[in-house]
C-alpha positions in Angstrom: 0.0 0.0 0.0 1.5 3.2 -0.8 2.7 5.3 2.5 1.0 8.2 1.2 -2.4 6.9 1.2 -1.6 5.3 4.5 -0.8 8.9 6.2 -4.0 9.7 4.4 -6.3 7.0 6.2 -4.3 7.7 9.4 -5.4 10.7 9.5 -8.8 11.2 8.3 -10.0 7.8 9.7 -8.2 7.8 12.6 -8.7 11.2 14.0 -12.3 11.1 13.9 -11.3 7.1 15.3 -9.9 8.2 18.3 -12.1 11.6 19.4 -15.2 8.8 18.7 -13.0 6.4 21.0 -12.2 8.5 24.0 -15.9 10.1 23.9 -18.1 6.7 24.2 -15.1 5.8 26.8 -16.0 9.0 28.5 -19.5 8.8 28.2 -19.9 5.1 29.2 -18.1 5.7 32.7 -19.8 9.3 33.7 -23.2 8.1 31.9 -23.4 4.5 33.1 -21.4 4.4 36.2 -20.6 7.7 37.6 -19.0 6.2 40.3 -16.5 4.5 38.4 -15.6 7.4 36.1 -14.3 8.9 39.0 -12.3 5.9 40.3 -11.1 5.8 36.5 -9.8 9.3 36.6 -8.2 8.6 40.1 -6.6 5.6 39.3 -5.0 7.9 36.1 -3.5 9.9 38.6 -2.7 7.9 40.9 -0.6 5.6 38.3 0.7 9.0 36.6 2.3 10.2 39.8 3.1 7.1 41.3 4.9 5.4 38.4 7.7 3.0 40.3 4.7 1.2 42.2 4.5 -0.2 38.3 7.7 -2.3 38.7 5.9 -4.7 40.8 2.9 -4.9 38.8 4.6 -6.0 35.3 4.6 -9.1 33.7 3.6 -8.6 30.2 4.8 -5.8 28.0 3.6 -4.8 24.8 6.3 -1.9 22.6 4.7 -0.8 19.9 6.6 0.8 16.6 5.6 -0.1 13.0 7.5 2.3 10.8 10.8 2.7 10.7 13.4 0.4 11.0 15.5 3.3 11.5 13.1 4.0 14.6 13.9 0.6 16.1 17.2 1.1 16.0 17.2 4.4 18.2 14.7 3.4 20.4 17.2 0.6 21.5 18.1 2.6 24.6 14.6 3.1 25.4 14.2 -1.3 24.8 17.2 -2.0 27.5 16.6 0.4 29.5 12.8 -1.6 29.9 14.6 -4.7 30.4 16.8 -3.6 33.0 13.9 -2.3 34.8 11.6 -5.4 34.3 13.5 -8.1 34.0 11.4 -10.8 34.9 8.9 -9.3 32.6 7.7 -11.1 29.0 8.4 -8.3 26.7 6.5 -8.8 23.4 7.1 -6.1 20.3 4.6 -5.3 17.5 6.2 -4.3 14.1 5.7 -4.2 10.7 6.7 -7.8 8.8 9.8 -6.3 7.5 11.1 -5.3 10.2 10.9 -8.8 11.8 14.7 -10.1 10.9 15.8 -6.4 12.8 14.4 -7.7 15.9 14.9 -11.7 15.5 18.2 -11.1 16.9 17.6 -8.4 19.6 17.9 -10.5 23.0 15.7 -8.0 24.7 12.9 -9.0 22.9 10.7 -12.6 24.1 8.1 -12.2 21.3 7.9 -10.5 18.0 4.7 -9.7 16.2 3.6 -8.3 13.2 1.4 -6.7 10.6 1.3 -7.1 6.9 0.5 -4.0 4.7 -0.9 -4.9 2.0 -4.1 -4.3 0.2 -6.5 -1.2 2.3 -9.3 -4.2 2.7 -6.8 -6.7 3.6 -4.9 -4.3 6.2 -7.5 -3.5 8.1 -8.7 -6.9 8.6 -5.4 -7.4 10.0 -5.5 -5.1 12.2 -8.5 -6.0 13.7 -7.6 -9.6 14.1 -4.7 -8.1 15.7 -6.6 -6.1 18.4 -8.4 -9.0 19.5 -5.3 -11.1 19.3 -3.6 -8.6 21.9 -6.6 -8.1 24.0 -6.5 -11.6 24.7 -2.7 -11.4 25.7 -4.2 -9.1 28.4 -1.3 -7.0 28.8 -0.4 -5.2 32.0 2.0 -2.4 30.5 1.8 -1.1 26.2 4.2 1.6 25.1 3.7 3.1 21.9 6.9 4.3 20.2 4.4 5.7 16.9 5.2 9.7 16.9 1.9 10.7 15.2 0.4 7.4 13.4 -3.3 6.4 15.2 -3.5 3.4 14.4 -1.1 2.7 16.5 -3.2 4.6 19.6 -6.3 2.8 18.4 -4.7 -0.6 18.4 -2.5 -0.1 22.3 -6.7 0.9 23.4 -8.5 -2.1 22.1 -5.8 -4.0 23.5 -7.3 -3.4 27.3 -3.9 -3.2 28.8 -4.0 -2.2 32.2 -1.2 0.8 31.8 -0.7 2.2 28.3 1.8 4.9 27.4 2.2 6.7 24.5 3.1 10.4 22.6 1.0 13.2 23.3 2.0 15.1 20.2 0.7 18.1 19.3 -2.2 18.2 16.6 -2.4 14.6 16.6 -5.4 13.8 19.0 -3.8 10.9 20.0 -2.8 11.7 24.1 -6.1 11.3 25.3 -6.7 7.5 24.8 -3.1 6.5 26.6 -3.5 5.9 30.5 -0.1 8.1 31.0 0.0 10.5 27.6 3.7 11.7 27.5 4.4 14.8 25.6 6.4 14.5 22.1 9.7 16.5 22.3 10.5 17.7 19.4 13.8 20.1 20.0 16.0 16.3 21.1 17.5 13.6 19.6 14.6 10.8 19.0 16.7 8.3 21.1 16.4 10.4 24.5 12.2 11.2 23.1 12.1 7.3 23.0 13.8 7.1 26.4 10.8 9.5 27.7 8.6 6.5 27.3 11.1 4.3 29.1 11.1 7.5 31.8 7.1 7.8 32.2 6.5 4.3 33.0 8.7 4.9 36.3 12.4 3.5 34.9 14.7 6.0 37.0 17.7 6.3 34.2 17.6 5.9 30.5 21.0 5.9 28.9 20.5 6.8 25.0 23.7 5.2 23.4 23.2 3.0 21.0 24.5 -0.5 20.7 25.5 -2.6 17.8 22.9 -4.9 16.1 23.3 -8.3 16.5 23.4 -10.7 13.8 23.8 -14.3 13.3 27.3 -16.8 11.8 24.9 -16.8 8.5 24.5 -13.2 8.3 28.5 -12.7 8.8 29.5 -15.2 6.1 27.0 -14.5 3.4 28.7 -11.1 3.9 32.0 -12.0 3.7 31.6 -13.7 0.7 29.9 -10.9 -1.1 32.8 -8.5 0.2 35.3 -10.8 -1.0 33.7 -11.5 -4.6 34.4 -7.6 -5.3 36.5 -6.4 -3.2 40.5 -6.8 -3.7 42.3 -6.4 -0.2 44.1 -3.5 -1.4 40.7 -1.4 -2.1 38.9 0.5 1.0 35.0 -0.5 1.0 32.9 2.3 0.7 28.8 2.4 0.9 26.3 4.7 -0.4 22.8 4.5 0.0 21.4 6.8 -2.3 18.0 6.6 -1.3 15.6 7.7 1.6 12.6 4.9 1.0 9.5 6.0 -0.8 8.1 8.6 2.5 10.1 11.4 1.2 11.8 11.5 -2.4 13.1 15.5 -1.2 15.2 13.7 1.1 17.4 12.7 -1.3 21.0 14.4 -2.3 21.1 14.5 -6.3 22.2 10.8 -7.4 24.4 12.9 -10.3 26.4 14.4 -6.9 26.5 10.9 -5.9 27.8 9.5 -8.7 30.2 12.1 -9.1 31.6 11.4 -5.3 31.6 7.9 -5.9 33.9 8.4 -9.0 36.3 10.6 -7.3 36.6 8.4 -4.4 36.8 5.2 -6.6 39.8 7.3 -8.8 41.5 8.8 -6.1 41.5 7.2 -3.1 41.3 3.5 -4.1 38.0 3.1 -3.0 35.3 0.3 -3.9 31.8 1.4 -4.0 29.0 -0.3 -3.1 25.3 1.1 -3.3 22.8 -0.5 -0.7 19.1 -0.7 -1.2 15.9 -2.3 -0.9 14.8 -4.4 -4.2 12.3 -0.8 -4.8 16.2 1.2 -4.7 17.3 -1.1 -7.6 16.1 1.0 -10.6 17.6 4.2 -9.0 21.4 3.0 -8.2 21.4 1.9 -11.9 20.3 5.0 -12.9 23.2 7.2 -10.6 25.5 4.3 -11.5 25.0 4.9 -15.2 26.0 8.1 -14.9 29.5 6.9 -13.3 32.6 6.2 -15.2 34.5 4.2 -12.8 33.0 0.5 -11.7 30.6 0.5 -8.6 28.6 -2.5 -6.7 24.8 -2.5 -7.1 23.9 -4.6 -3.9 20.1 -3.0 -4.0 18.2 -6.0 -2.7 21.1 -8.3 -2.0 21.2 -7.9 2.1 18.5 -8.5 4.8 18.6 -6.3 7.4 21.0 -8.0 9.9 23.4 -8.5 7.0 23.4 -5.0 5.6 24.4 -4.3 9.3 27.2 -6.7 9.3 28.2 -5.1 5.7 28.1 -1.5 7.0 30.5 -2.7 9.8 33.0 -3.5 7.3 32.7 -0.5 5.5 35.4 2.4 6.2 32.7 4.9 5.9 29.4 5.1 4.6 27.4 8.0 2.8 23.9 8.1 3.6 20.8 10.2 3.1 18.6 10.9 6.3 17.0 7.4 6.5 17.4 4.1 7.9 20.4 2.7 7.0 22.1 6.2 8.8 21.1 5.0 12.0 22.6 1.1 11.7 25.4 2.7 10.2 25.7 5.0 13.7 25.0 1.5 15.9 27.4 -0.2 13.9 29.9 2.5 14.9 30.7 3.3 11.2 32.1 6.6 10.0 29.0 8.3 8.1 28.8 11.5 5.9 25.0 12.0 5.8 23.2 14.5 3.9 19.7 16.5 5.9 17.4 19.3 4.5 13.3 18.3 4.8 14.3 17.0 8.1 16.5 18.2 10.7 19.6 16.3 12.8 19.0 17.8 15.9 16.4 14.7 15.9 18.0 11.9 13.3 21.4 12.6 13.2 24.1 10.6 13.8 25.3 10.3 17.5 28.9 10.4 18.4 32.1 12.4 16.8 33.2 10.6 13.8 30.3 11.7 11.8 30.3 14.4 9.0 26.7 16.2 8.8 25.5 18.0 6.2 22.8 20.7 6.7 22.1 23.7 5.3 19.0 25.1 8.2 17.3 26.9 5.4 14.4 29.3 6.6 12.2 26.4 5.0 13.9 24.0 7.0 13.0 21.1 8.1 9.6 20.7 6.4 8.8 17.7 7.5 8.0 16.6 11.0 6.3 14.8 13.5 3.8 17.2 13.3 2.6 17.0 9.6 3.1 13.5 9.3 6.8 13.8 7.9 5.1 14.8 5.1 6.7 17.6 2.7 5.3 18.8 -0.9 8.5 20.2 -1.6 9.3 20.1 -5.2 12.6 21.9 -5.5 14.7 20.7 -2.2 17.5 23.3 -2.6 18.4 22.1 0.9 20.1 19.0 -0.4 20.7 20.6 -4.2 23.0 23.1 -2.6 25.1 20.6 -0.4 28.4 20.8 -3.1 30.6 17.6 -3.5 33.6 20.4 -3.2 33.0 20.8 0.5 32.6 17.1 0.7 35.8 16.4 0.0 37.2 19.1 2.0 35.1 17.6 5.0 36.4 14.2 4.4 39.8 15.8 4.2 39.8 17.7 7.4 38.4 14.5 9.3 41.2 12.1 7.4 38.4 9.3 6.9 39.8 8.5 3.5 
């Protein structure tokens, strides 16, 4: 289903959703049982203010974050620091399909489930399945990791869980269906915003570092065979992922600039390029690698998630737009050069000092946020256009990555 149209039906379903949700809940309690309403509305205080009497309630935990593998991966912090705190505790977590091989691997996790997107009719049968699914799980604790998207909200209050926490962000009329709402942040780092969950629920410390993904014996050697299939030992491995997914084209710096970097570096500083990708990248890295004169690697498609983590890890720096693979790249504790303009790093970028970020902080900078769905109609992104390759070399020279 395209993500467009999904942001659509988020939004003009799911608004109405959720106001519709929290009114009957309203009404039912003051309407048919005054007397509970009020105990409802205590026990919301009570639990809001009174958050560590939690730790000894906890057995089943429900995290929920669909989009974004790139999400996931910074709201690792926000995962241990859960585990620390509960670590008796089942810990189940609700993704997207494609994001399952991420987590399969991630030993803070007991239980992973997920939801296919496929066709509107098909979708939301799922997700109604799914509800009840959940609901019968009976959860005692749901955190929502979703920044704006309600389905999200709708599906962590059909579940019934007895504590549910979740982002108050503005505009979104999502807050008022969560037991403990917590206020989206949007002037941090989304690591520390994910650790605010972590915080609300009563966890005293929430260290945002990242830490490296974990991947399996297979996922090492079906990358070291790839690596050594192109890659002389002489030559320094370089990645590029040219893309940004299909949320936000503007995100992308020009793939002629790319092409033209990955040239220069190939040429001049014995370096072996390899463009990552998902299968839907493959048309664009043959397009940018077209316009290339040295040779490149078009491994669009070839990696699963774990293994393009093990493959960034061998990399001596990788180039990335604002997406996904930026973030493993960051866990992995690769040198990046990363390219921002619709959105803005004081919330995605890179952690850590041996990163090389590139934003301009135009007056029409960022455009897209948490607050309009990530969503930007920009059709000329001189943010990223006027980002020169000039003073990416000079950058790379200054910080001797190459």
């Amino acid at each position: 289903m395209d993500m467009q149209l999904i942001k659509y039906i988020d939004k003009y379903v799911g608004v109405p959703a959720c106001i519709a949700l929290y009114a009957a809940d309203s009404l039912s309690r003051a309407v048919g049982n005054p007397v509970r309403g009020g105990e409802w509305e205590k026990r919301k205080r009570r639990i809001y203010k009174e958050r560590r009497l939690l730790k000894k309630q906890i057995k089943g935990i429900l995290i929920i974050k669909f989009w974004g593998f790139g999400n996931i991966i910074l709201a690792q912090p926000m995962l241990r620091a859960v585990r620390q705190a509960f670590p008796n505790a089942e810990i189940s977590f609700l993704t997207l399909e494609s994001n399952r091989n991420l987590l399969e691997t991630n030993s803070y996790v007991d239980e992973i489930l997920t939801l296919r997107v496929k066709g509107l009719r098909e979708t939301a049968s799922e997700l109604m399945q799914l509800a009840g699914r959940l609901r019968r799980k009976r959860f005692d604790l749901i955190l929502d990791l979703e920044q704006f998207a309600r389905a999200a909200t709708i599906i962590a209050y059909l579940s019934k869980a007895k504590v549910s926490i979740g982002f108050d962000t503005e505009g979104q009329f999502r807050g008022m269906l969560y037991t403990i709402p917590v206020k989206y942040n949007n002037e941090q780092h989304m690591s520390r915003t994910f650790c605010d969950i972590a915080l609300a629920c009563g966890i005293d410390k929430c260290d945002h570092a990242l830490e490296k993904i974990a991947y399996t014996p297979n996922d090492k050697g079906f990358v070291e065979r790839f690596i050594s299939k192109y890659t002389a030992k002489d030559k320094k491995l370089v990645g590029m992922h040219i893309s940004s997914g299909d949320n936000a084209p503007a995100r992308r710096w020009p793939k002629e600039k790319f092409a033209r970097l990955a040239d220069i570096l190939s040429r001049r500083h014995n370096c072996l390029v390899v463009f990552t990708g998902s299968p839907s990248d493959n048309a664009l890295v043959k397009d940018c690698m077209r316009l290339m004169k040295e040779q490149a690697v078009n491994a669009a498609g070839c990696f699963s998630l774990r293994q393009l983590a093990a493959f960034i890890e061998h990399c001596k720096i990788f180039f990335s737009n604002d997406t996904g693979p930026l973030h493993m790249a960051s866990a992995m504790n690769t040198p990046t050069v990363c390219f921002f303009g619709p959105n803005t790093p004081i919330l995605y970028g890179p952690l850590a000092d041996k990163h090389i970020v590139f934003y301009k902080n135009l007056a029409c900078s960022p455009c897209m946020t948490n607050y309009n769905l990530k969503t930007t109609t920009c059709k000329n992104p001189k943010c990223m256009r006027r980002i020169t390759i000039k003073e990416v070399l000079a950058a790379l020279k200054e910080q001797t990555f190459i």
